[in-house]
C-alpha angles and dihedrals in degrees: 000000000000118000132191116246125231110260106250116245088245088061107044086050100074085040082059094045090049096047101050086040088057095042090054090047092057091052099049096047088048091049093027098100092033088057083044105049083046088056091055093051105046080049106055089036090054085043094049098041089042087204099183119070129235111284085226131048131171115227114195109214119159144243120003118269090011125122090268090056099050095047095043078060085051088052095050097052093049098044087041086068095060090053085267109139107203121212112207110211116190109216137161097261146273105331084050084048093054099042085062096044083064098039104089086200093058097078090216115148105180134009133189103237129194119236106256098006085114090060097134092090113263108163094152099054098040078070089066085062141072131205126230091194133264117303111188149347102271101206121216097236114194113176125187140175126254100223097051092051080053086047099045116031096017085247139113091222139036116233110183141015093243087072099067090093114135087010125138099230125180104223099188105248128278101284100064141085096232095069089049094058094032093065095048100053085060093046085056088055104044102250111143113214106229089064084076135035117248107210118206108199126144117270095254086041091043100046084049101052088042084053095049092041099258087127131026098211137024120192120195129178100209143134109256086247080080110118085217100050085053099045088053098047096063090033101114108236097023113106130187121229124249122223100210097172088049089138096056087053096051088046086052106040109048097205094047122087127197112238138175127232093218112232102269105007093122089053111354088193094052085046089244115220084011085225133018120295127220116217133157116223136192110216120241134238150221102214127184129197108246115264091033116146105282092211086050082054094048089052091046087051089051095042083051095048091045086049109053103009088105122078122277139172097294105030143025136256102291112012097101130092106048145150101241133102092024111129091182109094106268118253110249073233105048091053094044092058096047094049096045113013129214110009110249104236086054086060088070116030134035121285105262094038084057089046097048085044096049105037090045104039096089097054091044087062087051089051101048093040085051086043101041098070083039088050086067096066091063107086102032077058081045095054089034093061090052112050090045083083104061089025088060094061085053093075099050093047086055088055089054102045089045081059099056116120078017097078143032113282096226093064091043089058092047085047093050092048086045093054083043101049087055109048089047080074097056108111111204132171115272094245091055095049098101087071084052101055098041090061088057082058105050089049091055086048086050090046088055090051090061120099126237107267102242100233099066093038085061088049094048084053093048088056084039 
């Protein structure tokens, strides 16, 4: 009697290949177009939000070896550790820095601006900036020599500003916000300017020329990080104004504050100033260019934070940065991070992985609620795909069971093999092999149905 032998491991091995590789084709060519149509969105969401920042931004800061300059260092070292090149850009000062912030061709992102240097009047265009938040008290530092106050007002000090007339007075140059405010605090105290000379010399020229006597007096607007402010502080026979009406500045100019320079804050051991000093003081300001990268912004906002949130001369741990005196429209940034902090994912992952997260987040959401009621469709597809191939063969075993009686036998037997040789090599999934098998039955019920072709049943009753 013949058996069947046990199919060998090595055989049924290629079966099961075959198998799995059919059933992930048929996967993939199901959810091949979902997966696909997801692709396109989160592409085109990610192109459209733009979520990572440039990996290169300008910062305007100011002279060299002023206090712009140092912190815009500070800024650079801290961005240059998220992936963010600085580019460190000299100016004048903060009208120059303005002026480039408005100018599309500058390439300037972001700029340090001092408080009240913008004061012609240019509401429209403030609207094209955003404001990071104020940083530090920039003092008013008018230095003069003592010999020239002797020369010139028969006096060892100078007591007002009023008393500048005939003075030889570097102003900072054009560029710069000093001049600016220089001009109006003389203007405050009816000075005319004509009755002085206003000299325009670079900050290292001008601070020369004030050191050899070319010049009686040198003002700066500067932050006391300043190599120069604290040259000059400890320089003998320099002395450094006192303002004593600083409060009716402030109450006059609303972007000035009055501050005080603490008895022995420059040398505690020399007793430097040797009492407590009045100045008034803009504040100054991180200012971006409107469309800037609001993740760039966000980092700017941190690095600031990181830069001048500990105490200094003129303010205490924490005060700085803020959000007031700033007439330049706030950043959405900016606010956020002053009313939250760091945001909390953030906390927990690097920088650019929080950001991608965050600024994306909302999108994603809108992406899985428009997938997840297209995500149904997908197995009845799936099923669908699968049992095509045994519902297709149906069609042609009912032609051939309407021809019965209709045609030869013997055609329709070749007919019916060659529908069951073909559909021996169909591969299905195993959980879809009961369709499978019932076909093979239906064509062994049709092959029953079929009469005896005529010719061999004359020949079985010949031999019988």
């Amino acid at each position: 009697m013949y058996r069947l032998r046990p199919m060998t491991e090595p055989a049924k091995r290629p079966r099961r290949v075959r198998h799995a590789l059919l059933s992930v084709r048929d996967l993939l060519a199901t959810a091949g177009p979902f997966a696909l149509l997801a692709l396109l969105l989160l592409v085109g969401a990610y192109w459209l939000l733009n979520p990572t920042p440039p990996r290169h931004m300008v910062l305007a800061t100011g002279v060299e070896r002023g206090a712009y300059a140092e912190f815009g260092a500070r800024y650079a070292k801290l961005l240059a550790a998220e992936g963010i090149e600085v580019e460190l850009r000299a100016t004048q000062g903060a009208v120059e820095n303005l002026a480039l912030l408005r100018d599309p061709r500058s390439g300037v992102d972001a700029a340090f601006v001092q408080g009240g240097a913008d004061q012609a009047g240019r509401d429209d265009d403030a609207r094209d900036l955003a404001s990071l938040g104020s940083l530090f008290y920039e003092p008013v530092w008018l230095f003069y020599r003592e010999d020239a106050a002797r020369r010139l007002l028969k006096q060892p000090e100078l007591t007002s500003l009023a008393q500048l007339a005939r003075w030889r007075v570097e102003a900072g140059t054009d560029g710069s916000g000093t001049r600016q405010l220089l001009q109006l605090l003389l203007e405050a105290n009816e000075v005319k300017l004509d009755a002085l000379t206003l000299l325009a010399d670079a900050t290292t020229p001008a601070v020369m020329g004030f050191l050899d006597g070319r010049s009686d007096a040198i003002a700066f607007v500067s932050a006391p990080e300043s190599l120069m402010v604290q040259m000059l502080l400890r320089t003998p026979g320099v002395r450094l104004f006192d303002f004593a009406q600083a409060e009716a500045y402030a109450r006059r100019f609303a972007f000035l504050s009055a501050v005080t320079l603490p008895r022995g804050i420059v040398d505690l051991a020399r007793d430097q100033p040797p009492h407590d000093v009045h100045m008034i003081a803009p504040t100054a300001l991180l200012v971006a260019r409107e469309g800037t990268h609001p993740a760039l912004l966000q980092l700017l906002v941190q690095a600031a934070a990181q830069v001048h949130g500990g105490a200094g001369w003129f303010h205490r741990k924490g005060e700085f940065p803020n959000t007031r005196n700033t007439a330049i429209p706030l950043s959405p940034e900016a606010d956020r991070f002053y009313k939250s902090g760091l945001p909390w994912l953030q906390r927990y992952l690097p920088f650019w992985l929080a950001n991608l997260v965050e600024r994306m987040a909302v999108v994603l959401i809108s992406i899985v609620a428009v997938l997840i009621p297209l995500s149904r469709v997908l197995p009845p597809l799936y099923a669908f795909r699968i049992r095509s191939r045994v519902f297709r063969w149906y069609g042609q075993l009912r032609a051939l069971e309407e021809a019965i009686g209709k045609r030869p036998s013997h055609e329709l037997r070749a007919d019916l093999d060659s529908i069951e040789a073909r559909v021996e090599r169909v591969h299905i999934p195993l959980s879809y092999a009961d369709e499978l098998y019932a076909l093979r039955s239906h064509i062994d019920m049709v092959r029953g149905r079929l009469p005896a072709d005529s010719a061999a049943a004359e020949r079985n009753e010949g031999r019988g």
